[in-house]
Residue frames relative to the residue before (quaternion, step in Angstrom):
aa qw qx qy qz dx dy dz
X 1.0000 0.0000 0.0000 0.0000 0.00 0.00 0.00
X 0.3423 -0.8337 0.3559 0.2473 3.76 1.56 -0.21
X 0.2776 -0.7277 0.6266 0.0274 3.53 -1.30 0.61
X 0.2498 0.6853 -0.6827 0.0432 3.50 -0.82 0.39
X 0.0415 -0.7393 0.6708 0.0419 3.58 -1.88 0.88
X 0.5201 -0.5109 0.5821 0.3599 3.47 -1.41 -0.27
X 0.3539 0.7099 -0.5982 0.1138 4.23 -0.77 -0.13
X 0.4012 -0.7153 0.4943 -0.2881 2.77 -0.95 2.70
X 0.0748 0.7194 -0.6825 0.1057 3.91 1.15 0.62
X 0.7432 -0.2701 0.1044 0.6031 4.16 0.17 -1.25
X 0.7516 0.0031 -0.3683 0.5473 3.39 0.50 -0.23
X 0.8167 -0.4598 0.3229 0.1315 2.92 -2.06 -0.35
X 0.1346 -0.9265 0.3477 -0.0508 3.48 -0.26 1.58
X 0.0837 -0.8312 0.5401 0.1019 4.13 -0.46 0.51
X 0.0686 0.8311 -0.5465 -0.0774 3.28 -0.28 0.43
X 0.1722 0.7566 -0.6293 -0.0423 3.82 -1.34 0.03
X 0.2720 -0.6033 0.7258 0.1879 3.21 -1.52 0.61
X 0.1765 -0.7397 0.6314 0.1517 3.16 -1.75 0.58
X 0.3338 -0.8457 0.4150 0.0339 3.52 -0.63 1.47
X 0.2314 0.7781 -0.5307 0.2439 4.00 0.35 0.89
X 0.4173 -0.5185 0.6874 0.2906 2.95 -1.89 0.47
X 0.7087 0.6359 -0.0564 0.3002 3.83 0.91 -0.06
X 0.0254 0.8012 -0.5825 -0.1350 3.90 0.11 0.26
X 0.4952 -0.6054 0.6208 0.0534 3.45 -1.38 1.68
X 0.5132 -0.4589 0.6579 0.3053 3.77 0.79 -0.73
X 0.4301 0.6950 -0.5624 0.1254 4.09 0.26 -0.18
X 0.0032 0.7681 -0.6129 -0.1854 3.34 -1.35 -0.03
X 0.5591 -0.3085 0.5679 0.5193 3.49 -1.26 -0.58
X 0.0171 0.6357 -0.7337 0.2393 3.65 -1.22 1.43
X 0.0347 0.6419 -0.7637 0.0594 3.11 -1.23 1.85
X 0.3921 -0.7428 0.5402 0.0510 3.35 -1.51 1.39
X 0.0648 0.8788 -0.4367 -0.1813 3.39 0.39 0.51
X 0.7002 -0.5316 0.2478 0.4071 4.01 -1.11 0.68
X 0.6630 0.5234 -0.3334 0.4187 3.48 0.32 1.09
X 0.4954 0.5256 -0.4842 0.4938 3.43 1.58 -0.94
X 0.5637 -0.6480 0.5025 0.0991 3.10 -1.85 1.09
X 0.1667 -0.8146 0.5538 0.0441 3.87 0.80 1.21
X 0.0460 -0.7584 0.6476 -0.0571 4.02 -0.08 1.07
X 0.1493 -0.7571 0.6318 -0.0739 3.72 -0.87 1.38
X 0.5251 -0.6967 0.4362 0.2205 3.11 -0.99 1.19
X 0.8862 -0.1894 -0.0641 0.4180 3.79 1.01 0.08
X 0.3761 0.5805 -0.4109 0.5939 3.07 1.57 1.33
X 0.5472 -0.6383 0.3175 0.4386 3.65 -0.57 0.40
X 0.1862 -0.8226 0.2944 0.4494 3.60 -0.32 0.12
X 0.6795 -0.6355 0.3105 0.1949 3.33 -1.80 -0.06
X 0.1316 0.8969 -0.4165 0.0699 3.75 0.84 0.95
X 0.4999 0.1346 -0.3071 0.7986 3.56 1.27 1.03
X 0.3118 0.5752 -0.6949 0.2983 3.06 -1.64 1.60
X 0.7323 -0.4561 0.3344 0.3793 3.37 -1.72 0.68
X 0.4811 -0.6332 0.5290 0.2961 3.84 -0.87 0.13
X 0.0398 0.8578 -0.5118 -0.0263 3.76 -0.86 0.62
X 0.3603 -0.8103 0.4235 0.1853 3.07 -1.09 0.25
X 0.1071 0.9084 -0.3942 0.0889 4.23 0.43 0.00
X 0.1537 -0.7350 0.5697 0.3341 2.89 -1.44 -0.51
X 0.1349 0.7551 -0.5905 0.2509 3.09 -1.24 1.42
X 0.6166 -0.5960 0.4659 0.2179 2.88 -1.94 1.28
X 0.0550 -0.8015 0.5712 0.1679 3.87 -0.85 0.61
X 0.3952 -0.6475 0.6380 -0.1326 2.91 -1.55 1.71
X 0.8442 -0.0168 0.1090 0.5246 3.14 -0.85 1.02
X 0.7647 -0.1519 0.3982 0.4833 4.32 0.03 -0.48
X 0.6420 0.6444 -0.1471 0.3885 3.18 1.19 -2.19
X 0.2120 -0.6457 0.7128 0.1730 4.10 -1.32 0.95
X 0.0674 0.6751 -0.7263 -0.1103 3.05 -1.16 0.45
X 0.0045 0.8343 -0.5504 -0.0322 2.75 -0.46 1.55
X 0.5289 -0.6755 0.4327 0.2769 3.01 -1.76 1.17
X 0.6431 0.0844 -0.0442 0.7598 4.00 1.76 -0.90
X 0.3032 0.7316 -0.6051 -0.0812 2.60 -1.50 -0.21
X 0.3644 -0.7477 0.5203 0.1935 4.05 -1.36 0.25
X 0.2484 -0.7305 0.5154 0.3729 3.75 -0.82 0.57
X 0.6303 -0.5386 0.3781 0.4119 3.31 -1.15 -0.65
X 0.2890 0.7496 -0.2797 0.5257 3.33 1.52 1.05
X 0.0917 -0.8831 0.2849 0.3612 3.34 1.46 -1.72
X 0.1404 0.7519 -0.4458 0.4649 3.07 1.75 1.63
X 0.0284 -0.8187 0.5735 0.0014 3.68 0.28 1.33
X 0.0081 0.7781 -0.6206 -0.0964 3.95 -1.13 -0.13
X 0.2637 0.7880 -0.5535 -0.0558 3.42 -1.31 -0.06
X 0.6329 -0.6191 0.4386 0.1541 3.18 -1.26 0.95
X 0.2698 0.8127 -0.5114 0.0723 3.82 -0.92 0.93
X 0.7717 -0.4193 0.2500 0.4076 3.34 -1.26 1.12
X 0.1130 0.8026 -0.5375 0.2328 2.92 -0.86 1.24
X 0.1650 0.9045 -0.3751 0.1176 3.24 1.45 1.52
X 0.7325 0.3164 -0.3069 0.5188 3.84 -1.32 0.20
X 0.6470 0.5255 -0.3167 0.4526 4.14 1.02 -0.42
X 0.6540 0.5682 -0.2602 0.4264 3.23 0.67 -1.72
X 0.0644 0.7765 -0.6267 0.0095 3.61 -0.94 1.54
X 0.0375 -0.7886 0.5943 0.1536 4.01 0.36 0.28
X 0.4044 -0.7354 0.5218 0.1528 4.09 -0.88 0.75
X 0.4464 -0.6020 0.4994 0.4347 3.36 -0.39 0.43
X 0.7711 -0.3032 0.3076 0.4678 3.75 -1.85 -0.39
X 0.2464 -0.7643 0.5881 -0.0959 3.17 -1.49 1.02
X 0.2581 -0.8426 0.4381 0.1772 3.36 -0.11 0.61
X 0.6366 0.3445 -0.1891 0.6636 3.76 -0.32 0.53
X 0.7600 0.2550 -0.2553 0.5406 4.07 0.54 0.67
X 0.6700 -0.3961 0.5416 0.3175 2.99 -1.84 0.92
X 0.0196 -0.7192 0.6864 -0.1064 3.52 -0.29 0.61
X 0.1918 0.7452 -0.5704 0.2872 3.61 0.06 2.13
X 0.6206 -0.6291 0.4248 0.1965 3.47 -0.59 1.33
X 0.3332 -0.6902 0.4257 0.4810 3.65 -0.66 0.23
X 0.3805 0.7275 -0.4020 0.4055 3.62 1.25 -0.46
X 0.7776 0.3461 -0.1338 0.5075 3.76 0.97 -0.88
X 0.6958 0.6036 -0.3189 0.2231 3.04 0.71 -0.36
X 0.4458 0.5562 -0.4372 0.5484 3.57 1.14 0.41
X 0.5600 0.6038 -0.2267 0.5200 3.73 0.85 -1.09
X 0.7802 0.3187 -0.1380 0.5202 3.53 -0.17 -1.49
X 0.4831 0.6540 -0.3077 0.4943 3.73 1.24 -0.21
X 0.9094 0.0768 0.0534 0.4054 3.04 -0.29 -1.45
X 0.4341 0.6794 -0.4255 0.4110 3.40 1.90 0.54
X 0.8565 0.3558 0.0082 0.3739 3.22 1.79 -0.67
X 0.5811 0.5802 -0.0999 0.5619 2.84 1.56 -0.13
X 0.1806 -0.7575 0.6220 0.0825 3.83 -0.60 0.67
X 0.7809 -0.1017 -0.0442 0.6148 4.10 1.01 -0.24
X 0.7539 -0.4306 0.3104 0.3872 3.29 -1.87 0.43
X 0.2703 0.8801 -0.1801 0.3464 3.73 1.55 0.11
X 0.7015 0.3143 0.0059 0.6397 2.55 0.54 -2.19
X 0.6697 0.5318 -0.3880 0.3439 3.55 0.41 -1.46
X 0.6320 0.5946 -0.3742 0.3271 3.54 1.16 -0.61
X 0.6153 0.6280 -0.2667 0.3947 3.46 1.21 -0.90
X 0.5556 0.5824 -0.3261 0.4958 3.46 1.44 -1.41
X 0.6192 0.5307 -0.2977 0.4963 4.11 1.00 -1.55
X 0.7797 0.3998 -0.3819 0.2938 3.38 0.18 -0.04
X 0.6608 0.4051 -0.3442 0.5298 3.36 1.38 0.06
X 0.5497 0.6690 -0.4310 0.2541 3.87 1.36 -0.95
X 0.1369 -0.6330 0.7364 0.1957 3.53 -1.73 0.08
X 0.4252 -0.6409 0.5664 0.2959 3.80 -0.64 0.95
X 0.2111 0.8035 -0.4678 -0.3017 3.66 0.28 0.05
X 0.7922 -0.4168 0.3903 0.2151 3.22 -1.46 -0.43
X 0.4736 0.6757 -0.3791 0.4188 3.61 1.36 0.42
X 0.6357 -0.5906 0.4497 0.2119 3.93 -0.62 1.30
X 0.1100 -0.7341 0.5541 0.3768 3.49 -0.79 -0.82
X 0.7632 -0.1643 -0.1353 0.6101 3.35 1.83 0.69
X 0.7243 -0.4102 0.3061 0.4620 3.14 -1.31 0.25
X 0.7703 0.4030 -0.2162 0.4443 3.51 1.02 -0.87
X 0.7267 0.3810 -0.2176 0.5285 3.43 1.19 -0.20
X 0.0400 0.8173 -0.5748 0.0076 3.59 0.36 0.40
X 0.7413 -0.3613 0.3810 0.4179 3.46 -1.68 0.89
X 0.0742 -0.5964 0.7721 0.2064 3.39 -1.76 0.36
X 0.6101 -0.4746 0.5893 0.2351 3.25 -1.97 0.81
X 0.1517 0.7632 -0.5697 0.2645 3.23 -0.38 1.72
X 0.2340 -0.6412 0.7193 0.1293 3.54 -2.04 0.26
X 0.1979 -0.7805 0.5750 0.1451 3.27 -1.35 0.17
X 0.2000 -0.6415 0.7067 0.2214 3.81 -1.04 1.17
X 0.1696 -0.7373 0.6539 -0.0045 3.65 -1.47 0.97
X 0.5312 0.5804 -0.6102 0.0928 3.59 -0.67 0.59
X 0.4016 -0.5478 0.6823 0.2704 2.67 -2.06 0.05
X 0.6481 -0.5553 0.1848 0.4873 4.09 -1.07 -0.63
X 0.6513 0.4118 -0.4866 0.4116 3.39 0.52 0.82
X 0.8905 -0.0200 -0.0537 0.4513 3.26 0.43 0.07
X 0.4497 -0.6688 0.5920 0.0120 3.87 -1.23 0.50
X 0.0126 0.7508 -0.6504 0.1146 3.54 -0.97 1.52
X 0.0542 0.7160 -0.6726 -0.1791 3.33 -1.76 -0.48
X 0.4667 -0.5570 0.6777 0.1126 2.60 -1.64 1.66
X 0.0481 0.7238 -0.6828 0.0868 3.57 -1.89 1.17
X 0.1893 -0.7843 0.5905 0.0190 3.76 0.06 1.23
X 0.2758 0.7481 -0.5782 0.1733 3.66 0.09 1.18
X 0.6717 -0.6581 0.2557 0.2242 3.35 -1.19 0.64
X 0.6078 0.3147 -0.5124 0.5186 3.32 1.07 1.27
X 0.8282 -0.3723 0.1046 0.4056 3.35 1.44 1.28
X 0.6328 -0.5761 0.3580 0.3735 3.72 -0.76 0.65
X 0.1655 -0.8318 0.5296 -0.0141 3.02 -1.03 1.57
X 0.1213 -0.7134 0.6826 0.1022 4.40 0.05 0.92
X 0.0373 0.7399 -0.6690 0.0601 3.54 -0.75 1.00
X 0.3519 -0.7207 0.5155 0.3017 3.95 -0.77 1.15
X 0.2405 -0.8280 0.5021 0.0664 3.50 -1.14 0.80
X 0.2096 -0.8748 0.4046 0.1644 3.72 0.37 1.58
X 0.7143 0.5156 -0.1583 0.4459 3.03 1.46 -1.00
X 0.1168 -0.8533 0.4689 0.1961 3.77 1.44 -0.07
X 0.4765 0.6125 -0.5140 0.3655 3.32 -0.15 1.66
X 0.0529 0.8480 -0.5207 0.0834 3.49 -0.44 0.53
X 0.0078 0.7531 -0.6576 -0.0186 3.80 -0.74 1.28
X 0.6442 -0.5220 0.3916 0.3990 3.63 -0.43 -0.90
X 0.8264 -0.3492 -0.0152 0.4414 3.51 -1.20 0.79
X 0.4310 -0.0929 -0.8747 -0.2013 1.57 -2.51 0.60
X 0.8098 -0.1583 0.1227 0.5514 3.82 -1.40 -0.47
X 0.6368 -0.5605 0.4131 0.3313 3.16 -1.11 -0.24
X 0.7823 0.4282 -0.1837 0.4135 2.57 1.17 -0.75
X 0.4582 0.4593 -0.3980 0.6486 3.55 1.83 0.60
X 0.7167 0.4775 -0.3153 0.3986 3.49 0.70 0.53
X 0.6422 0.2907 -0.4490 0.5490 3.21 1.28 0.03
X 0.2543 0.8264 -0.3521 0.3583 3.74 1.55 0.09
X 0.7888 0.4239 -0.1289 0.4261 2.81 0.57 -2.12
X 0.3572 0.7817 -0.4428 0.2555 4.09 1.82 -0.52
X 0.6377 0.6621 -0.2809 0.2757 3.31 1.26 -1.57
X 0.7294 0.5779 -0.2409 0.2757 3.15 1.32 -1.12
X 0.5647 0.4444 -0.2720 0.6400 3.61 2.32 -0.57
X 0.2676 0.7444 -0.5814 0.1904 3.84 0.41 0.30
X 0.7595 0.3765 -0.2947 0.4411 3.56 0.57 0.10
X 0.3186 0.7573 -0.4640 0.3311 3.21 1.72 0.36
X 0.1000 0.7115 -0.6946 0.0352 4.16 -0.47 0.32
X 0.5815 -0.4904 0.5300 0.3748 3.23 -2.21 1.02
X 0.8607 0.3070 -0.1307 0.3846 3.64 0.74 -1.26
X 0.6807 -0.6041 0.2215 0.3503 3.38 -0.81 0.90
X 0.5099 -0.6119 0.5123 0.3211 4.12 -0.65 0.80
X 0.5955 -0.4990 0.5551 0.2971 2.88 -2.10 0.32
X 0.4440 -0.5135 0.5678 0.4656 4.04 -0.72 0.35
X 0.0377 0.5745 -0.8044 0.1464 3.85 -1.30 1.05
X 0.5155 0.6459 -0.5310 0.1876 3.67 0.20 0.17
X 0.8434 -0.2715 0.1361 0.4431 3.90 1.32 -0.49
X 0.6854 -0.5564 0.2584 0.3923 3.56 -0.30 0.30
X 0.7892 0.3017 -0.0023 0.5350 3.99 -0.20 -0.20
X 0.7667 0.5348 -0.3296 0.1320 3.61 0.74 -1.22
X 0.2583 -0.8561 0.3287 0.3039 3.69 0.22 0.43
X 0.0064 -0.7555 0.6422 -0.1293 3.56 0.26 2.23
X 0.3132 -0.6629 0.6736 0.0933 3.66 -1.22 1.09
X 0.3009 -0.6141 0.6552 0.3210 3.40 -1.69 -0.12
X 0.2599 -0.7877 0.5586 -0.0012 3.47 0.18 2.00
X 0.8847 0.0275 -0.0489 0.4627 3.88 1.00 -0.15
X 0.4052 -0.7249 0.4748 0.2914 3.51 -1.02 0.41
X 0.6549 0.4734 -0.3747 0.4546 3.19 -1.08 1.21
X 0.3005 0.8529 -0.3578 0.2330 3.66 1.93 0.18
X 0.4281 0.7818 -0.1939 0.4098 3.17 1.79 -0.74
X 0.7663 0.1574 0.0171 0.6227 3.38 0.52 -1.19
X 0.0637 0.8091 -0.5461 0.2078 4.00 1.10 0.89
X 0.9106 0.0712 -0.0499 0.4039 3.60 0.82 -1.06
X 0.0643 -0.7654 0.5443 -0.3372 3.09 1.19 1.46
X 0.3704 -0.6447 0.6279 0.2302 3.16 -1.01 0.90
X 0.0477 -0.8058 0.5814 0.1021 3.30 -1.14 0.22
X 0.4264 0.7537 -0.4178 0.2750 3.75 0.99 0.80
X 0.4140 -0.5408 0.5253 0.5100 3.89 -1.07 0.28
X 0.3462 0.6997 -0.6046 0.1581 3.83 0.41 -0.11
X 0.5733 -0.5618 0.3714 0.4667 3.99 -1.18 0.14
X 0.5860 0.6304 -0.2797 0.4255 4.02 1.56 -1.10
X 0.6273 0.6612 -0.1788 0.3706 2.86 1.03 -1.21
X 0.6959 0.3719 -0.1493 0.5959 3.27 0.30 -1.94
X 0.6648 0.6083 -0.3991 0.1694 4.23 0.64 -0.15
X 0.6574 0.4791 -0.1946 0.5481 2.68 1.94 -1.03
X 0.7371 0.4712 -0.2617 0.4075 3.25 0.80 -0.55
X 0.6402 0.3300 -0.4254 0.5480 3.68 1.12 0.66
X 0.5512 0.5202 -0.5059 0.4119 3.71 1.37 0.30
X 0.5735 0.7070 -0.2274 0.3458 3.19 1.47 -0.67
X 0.6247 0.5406 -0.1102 0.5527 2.99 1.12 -1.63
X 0.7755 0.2896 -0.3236 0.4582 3.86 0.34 -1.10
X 0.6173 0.6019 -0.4291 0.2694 3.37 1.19 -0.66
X 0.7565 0.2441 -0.2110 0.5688 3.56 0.88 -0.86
X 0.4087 0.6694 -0.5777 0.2259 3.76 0.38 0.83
X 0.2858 -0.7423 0.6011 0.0778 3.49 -1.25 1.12
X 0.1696 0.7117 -0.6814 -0.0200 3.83 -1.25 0.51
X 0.7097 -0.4258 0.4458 0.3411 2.90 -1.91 -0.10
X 0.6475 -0.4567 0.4649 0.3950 3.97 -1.48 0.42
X 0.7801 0.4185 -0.2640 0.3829 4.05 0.23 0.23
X 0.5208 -0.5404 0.4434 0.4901 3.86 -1.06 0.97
X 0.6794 0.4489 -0.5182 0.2615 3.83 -0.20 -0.55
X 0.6570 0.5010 -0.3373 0.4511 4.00 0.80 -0.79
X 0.8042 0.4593 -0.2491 0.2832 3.25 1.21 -1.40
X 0.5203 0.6433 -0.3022 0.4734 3.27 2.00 -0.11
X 0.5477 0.6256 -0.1937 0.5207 3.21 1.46 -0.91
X 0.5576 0.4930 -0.2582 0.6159 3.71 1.07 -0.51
X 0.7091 0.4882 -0.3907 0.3257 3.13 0.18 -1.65
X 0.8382 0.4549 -0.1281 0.2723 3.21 1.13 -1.41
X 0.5752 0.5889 -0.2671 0.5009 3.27 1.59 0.07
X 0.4106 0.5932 -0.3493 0.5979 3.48 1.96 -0.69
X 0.7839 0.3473 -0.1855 0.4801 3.90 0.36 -1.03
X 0.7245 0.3317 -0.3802 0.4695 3.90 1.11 -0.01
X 0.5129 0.6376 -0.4189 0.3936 3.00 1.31 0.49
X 0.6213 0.4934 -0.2452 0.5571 3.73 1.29 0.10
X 0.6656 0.6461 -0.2879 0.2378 3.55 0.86 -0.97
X 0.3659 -0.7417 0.5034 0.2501 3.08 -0.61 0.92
X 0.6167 -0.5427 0.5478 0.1582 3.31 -2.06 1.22
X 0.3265 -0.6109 0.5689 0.4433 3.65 -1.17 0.41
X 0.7937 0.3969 -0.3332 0.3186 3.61 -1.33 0.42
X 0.4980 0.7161 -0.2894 0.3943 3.01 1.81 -0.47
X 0.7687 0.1570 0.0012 0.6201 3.89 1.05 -1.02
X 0.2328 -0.7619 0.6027 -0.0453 3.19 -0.54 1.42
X 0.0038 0.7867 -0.6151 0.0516 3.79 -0.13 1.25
X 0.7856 0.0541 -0.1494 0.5981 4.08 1.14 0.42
X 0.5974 -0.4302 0.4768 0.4803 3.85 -0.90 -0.15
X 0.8937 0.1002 -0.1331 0.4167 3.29 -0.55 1.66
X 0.4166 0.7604 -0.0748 0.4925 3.33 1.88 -0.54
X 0.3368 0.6610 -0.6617 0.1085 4.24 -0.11 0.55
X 0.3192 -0.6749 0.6354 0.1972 2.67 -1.62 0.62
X 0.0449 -0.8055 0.5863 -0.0734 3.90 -0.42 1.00
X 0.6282 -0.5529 0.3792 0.3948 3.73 -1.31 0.11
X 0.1332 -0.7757 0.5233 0.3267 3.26 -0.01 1.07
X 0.7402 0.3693 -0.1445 0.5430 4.48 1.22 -0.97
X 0.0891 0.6476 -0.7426 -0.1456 2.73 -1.46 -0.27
X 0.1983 0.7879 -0.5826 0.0213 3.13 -1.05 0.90
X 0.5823 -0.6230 0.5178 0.0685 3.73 -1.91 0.88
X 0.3037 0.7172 -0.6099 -0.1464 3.26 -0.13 0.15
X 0.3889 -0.6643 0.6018 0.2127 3.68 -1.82 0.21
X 0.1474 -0.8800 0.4240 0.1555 3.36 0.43 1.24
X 0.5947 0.5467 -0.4843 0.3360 3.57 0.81 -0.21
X 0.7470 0.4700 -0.2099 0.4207 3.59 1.27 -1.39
X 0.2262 -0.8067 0.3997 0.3718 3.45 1.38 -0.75
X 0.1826 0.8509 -0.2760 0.4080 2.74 0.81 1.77
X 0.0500 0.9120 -0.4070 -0.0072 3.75 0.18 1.33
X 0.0722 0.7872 -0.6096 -0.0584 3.72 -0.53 0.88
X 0.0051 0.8205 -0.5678 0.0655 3.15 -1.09 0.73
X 0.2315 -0.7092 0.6551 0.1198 4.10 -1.54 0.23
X 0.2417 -0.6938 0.6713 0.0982 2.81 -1.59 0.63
X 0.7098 -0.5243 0.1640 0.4409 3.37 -1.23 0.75
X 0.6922 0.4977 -0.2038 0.4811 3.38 1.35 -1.66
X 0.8799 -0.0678 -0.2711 0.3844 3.49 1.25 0.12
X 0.2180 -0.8860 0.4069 0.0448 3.52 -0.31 0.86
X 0.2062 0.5317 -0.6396 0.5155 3.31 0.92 1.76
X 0.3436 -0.7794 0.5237 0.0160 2.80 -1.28 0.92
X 0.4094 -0.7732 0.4813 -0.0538 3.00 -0.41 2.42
X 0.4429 -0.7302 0.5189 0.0373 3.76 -1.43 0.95
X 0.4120 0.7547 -0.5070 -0.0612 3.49 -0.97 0.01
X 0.1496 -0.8795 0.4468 0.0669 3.39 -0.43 1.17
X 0.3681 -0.7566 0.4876 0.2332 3.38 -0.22 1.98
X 0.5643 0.4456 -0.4878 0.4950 4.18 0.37 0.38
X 0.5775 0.4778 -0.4984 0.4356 3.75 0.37 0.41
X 0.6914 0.4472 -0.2470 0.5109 3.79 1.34 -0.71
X 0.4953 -0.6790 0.4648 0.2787 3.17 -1.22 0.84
X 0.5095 -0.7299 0.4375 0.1273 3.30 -0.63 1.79
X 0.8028 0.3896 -0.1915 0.4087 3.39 0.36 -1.51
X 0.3590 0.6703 -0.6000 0.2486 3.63 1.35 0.20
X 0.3837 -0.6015 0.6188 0.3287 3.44 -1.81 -0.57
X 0.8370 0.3096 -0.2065 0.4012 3.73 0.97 0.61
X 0.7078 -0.5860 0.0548 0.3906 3.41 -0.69 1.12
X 0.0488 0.6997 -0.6394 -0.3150 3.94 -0.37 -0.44
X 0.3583 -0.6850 0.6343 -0.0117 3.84 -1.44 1.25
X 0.0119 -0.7073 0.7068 0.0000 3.54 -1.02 0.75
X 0.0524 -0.8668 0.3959 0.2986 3.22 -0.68 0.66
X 0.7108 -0.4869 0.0579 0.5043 3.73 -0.76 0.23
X 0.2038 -0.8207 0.4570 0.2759 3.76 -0.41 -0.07
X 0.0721 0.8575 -0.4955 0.1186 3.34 0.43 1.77
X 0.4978 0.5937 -0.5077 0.3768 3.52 0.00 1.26
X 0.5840 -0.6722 0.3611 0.2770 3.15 0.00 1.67
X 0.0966 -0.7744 0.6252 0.0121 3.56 -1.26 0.81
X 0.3900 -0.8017 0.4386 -0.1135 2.95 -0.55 1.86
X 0.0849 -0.7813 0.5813 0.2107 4.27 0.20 1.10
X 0.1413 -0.8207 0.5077 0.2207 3.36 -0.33 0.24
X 0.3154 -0.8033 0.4410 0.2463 3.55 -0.15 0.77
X 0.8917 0.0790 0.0571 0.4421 2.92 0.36 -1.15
């Protein structure tokens, strides 16, 4: 069902996991500022910021599932079933597929700012990207480094909701989800004073009492509080290696196990990624389930100004230090 947050030790960090019973085929996809982004009824975009992501290619076409430009305006898309309402065509609106809308995003835009202006004219519309590939019911966490939204296309109309806590899993609204925060407000890294009653003789029989009622499910509520929690009171060192290292334990701390969520008879849905970006450096690190060293790509080694894609694929075969 997937996770994605924002987490700002000094520079600037995005992380998501994607959660399926499924592989799409994704890869590492840098766009550089020339490929020719063609939109089904928005003008298209054939000069635009460079990005970096991960995504399944179609036809030429990224679909990308995240991704950052070279700006450090990151986005990504998550399940967002029984909610998700896209309108058919509209006259008088940007009228931008969800299939585009990361793209047409982060082709244009330099902060969650700008992206706002574009949100006030857009219609999510309703148009497949084929007979075989039809829209998925989705939301989107946006930020850049000051600040963090989400876009929700629901069926009394697009909803831009500010996000203090930069985190985003999947339903209910969002906005019954940072709601529901109120209910873990006594959650603390360090153990509490005893407030439980006069006379009674309660000890602190263990470390970690603090975070006693943390959820701890693959549920969407669940996995919310407990990566706002987690990112909120996480601590590293001054440097990209610790803070990536965080980044990435903040995000394996949500992921779901195979066998753990059963979404059919026989069927789990587990993290199939995980991935990091460093929006200041334009920098992507990421794992896969089968391997979870943590893999690099820096979209400033490819030639930006090209006019076609460059593709890494994932490298998911565990890697093994052998010591001895």
């Amino acid at each position: 069902m997937c996770t994605a947050l924002t987490y700002n030790p000094k520079d600037h960090y995005f992380g998501r996991n994607l959660d399926l019973e499924i592989s799409y085929g994704q890869q590492i996809v840098v766009t550089p500022r020339n490929y020719n982004f063609k939109f089904r009824k928005v003008n298209d975009l054939n000069s635009h910021y460079a990005m970096i992501g991960v995504a399944t290619v179609m036809d030429g076409y990224p679909l990308y599932f995240d991704a950052t430009n070279e700006k450090g305006i990151s986005m990504a898309g998550l399940n967002y079933p029984d909610n998700a309402y896209f309108p058919e065509f509209t006259d008088g609106k940007d009228n931008v597929t969800p299939f585009e809308f990361i793209p047409w995003i982060l082709g244009q835009c330099e902060t969650v700012a700008d992206a706002r202006q574009l949100l006030n004219k857009i219609n999510l519309v309703n148009i497949d990207f084929s007979a075989q590939l039809p829209l998925s019911p989705l939301h989107w966490l946006l930020a850049d480094k000051k600040e963090a939204i989400v876009i929700e296309s629901d069926k009394d109309g697009l909803h831009v909701y500010d996000n203090p806590v930069g985190v985003l899993t999947n339903n209910p609204t969002f906005d019954k989800q940072l709601f529901n925060l109120n209910n873990y407000r006594s959650l603390a890294s360090a153990t509490q004073a005893d407030t439980f009653g006069k006379g009674m003789p309660l000890t602190d029989y263990s470390r970690g009492l603090g975070t006693r009622n943390l959820p701890g499910g693959m549920d969407s509520e669940s996995r919310f509080v407990r990566a706002a929690f987690n990112k909120a009171n996480a601590v590293c060192e001054d440097n990209e290696e610790s803070a990536i290292t965080q980044l990435f334990h903040i995000m394996h701390s949500v992921e779901q196990q195979n066998g753990l969520d059963e979404v059919a008879p026989g069927k789990f849905e587990f993290t199939i990624y995980t991935v990091g970006y460093n929006q200041d450096k334009g920098l992507l690190y990421y794992t896969t389930y089968q391997n979870n060293q943590i893999n690099r790509v820096d979209m400033n080694k490819c030639d930006l100004d090209a006019d076609s894609l460059t593709t890494y694929p994932f490298i998911d075969k565990q890697a093994f230090n052998a010591i001895n």
